[in-house]
C-alpha positions as a Markdown table, in Angstrom:
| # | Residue | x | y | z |
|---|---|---|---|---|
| 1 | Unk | 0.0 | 0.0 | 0.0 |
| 2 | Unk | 1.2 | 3.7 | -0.9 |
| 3 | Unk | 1.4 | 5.7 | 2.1 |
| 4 | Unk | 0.3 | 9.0 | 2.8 |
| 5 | Unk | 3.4 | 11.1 | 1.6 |
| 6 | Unk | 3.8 | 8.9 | -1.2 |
| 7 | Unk | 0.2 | 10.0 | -2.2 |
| 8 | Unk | 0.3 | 13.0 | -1.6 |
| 9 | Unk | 3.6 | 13.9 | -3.2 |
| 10 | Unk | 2.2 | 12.1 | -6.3 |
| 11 | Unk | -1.0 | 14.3 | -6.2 |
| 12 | Unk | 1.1 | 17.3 | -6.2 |
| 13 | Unk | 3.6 | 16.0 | -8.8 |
| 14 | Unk | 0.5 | 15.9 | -11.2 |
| 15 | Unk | -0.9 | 19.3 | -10.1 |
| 16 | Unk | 2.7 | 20.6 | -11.1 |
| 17 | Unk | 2.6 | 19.3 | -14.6 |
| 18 | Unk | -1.0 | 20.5 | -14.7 |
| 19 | Unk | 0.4 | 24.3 | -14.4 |
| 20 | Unk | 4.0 | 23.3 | -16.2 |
| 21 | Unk | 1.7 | 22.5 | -19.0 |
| 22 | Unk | -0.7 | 25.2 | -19.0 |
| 23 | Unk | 2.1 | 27.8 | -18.7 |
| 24 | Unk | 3.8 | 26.2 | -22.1 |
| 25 | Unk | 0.3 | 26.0 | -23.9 |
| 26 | Unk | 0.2 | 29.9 | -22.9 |
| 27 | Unk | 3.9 | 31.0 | -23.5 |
| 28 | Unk | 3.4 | 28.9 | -27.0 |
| 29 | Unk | 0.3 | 30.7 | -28.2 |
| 30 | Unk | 1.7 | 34.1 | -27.6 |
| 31 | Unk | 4.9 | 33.2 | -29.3 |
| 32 | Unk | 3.7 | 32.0 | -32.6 |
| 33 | Unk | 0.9 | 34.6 | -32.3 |
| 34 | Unk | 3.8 | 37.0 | -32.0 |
| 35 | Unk | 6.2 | 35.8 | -34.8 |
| 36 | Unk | 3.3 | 35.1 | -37.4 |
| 37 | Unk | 1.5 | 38.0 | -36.9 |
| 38 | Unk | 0.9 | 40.8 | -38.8 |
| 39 | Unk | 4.3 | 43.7 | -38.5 |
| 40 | Unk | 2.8 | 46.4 | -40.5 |
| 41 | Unk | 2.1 | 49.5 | -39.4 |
| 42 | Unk | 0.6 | 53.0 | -40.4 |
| 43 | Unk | -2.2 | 55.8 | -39.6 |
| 44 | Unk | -5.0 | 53.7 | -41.1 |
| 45 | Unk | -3.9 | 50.6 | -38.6 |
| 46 | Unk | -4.9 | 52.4 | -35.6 |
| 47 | Unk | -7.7 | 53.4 | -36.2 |
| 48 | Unk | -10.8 | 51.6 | -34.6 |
| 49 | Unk | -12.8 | 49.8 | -37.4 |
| 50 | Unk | -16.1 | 48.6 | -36.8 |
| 51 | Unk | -19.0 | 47.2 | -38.9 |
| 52 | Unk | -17.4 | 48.7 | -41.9 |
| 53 | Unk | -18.3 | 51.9 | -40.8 |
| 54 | Unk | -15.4 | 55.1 | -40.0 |
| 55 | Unk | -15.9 | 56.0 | -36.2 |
| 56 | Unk | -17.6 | 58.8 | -36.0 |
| 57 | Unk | -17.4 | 61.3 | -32.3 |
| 58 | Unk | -16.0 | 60.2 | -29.3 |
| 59 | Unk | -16.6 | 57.2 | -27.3 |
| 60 | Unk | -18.0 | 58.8 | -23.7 |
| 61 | Unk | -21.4 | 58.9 | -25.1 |
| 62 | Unk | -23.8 | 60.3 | -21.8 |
| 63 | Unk | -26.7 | 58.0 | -21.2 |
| 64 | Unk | -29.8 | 57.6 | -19.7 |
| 65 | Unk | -30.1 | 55.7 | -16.0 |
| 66 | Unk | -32.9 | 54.1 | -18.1 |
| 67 | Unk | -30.6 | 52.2 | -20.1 |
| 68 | Unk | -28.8 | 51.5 | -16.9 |
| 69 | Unk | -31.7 | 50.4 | -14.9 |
| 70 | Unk | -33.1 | 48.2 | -17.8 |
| 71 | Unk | -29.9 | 46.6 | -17.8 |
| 72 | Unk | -30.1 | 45.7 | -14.4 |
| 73 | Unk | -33.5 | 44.8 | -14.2 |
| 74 | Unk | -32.6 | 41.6 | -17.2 |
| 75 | Unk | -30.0 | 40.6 | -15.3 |
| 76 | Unk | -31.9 | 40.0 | -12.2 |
| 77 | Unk | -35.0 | 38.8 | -13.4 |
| 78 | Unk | -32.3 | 36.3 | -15.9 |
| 79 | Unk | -30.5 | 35.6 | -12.6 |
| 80 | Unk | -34.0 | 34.4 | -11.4 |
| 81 | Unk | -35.7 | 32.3 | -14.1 |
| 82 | Unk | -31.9 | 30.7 | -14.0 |
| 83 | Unk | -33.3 | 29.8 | -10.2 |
| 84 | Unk | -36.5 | 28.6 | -11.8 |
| 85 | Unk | -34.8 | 26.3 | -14.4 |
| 86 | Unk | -32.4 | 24.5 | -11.5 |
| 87 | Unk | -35.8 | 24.2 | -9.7 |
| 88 | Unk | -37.7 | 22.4 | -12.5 |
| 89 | Unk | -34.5 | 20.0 | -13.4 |
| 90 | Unk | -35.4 | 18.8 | -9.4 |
| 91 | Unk | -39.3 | 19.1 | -9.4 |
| 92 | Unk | -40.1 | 15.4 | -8.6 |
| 93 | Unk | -38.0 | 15.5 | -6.0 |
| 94 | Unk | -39.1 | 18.5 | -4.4 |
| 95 | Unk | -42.4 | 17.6 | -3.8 |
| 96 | Unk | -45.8 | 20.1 | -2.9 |
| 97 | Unk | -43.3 | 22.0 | -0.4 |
| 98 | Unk | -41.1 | 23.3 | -3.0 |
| 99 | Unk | -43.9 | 23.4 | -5.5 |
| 100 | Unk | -45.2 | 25.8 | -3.0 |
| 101 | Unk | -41.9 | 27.8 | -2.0 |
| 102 | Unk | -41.7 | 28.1 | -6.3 |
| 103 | Unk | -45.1 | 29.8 | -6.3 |
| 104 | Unk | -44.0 | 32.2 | -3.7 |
| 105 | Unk | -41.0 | 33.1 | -5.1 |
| 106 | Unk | -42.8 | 33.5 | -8.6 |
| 107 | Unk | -45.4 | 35.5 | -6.6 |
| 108 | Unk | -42.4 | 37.9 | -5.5 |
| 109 | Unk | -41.2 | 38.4 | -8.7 |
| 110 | Unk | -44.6 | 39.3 | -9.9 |
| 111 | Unk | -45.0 | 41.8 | -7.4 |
| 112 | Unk | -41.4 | 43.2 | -8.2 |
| 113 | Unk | -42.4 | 43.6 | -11.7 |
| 114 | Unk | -45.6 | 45.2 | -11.2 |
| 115 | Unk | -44.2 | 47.5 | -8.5 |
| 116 | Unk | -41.4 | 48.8 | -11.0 |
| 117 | Unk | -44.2 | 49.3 | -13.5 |
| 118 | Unk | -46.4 | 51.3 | -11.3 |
| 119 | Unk | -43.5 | 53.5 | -10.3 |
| 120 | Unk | -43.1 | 53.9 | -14.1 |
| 121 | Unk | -39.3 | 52.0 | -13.9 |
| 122 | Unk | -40.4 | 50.7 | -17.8 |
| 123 | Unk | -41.2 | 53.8 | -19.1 |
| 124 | Unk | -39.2 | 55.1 | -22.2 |
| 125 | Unk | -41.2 | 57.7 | -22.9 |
| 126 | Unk | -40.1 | 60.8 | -21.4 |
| 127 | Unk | -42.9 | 62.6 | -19.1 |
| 128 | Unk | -43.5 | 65.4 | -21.9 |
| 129 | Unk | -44.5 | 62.9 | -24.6 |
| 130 | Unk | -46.3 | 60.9 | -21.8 |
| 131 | Unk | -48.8 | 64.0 | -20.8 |
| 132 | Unk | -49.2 | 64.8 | -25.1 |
| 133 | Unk | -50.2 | 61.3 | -25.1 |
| 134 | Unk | -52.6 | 61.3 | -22.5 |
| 135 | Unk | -54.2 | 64.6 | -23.7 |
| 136 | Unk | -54.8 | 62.6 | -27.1 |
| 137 | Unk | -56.3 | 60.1 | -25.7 |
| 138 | Unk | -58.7 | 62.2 | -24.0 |
């Protein structure tokens, strides 16, 4: 039988080829990279080029918070139908109990949503085109 140093010192042996290894995968990417890549050089090569389109004005555009807050927003309700999905997956096993504890938590995310509509969170409109529309509609 192997004893405990023995194992150990071969686990770590391994873990040490492991990094030796990714090290030279790394150091050999970035050194054919570097001798078969392009060398050339001149005004039009530093320029950004995107979507076959010249850059036009500078890149610290101001934005809303809307497009901020929107943002945010996908991401939690995403972070929460990804809770959903690892719920369904164990469903059977769950039973009514977390059939029920589902319901609630899709209950909360109901009342999120309609809470950050009735503040007006959703809105794109800004409140001057909201008030023309309401006006038309009257």
């Amino acid at each position: 039988m192997m004893s405990e140093a023995t194992n150990l010192l071969s686990h770590n042996w391994g873990f040490a080829f492991f990094l030796l290894g990714v090290f030279g995968l790394i150091g050999f990417m970035l050194g054919v990279s570097s001798l078969l890549g392009s060398k050339a050089f001149g005004r039009s090569k530093n320029e950004p080029f995107e979507s076959g389109m010249l850059p036009t004005g500078g890149a610290r555009l101001r934005l809303s918070a809307k497009f901020y807050l929107v943002a945010m927003l996908f991401v939690i309700f995403d972070v929460e139908a990804l809770f959903l999905f690892a719920w369904s997956v164990s469903v059977r096993e769950s039973g009514w109990a977390g059939f029920i504890e589902a319901t609630l938590f899709i209950a909360i995310l109901l009342a999120g949503l309609v809470y950050l509509w009735r503040i007006g969170a959703l809105d794109w409109a800004p409140e001057s085109r909201r008030k023309r529309q309401a006006k038309l509609k009257q």
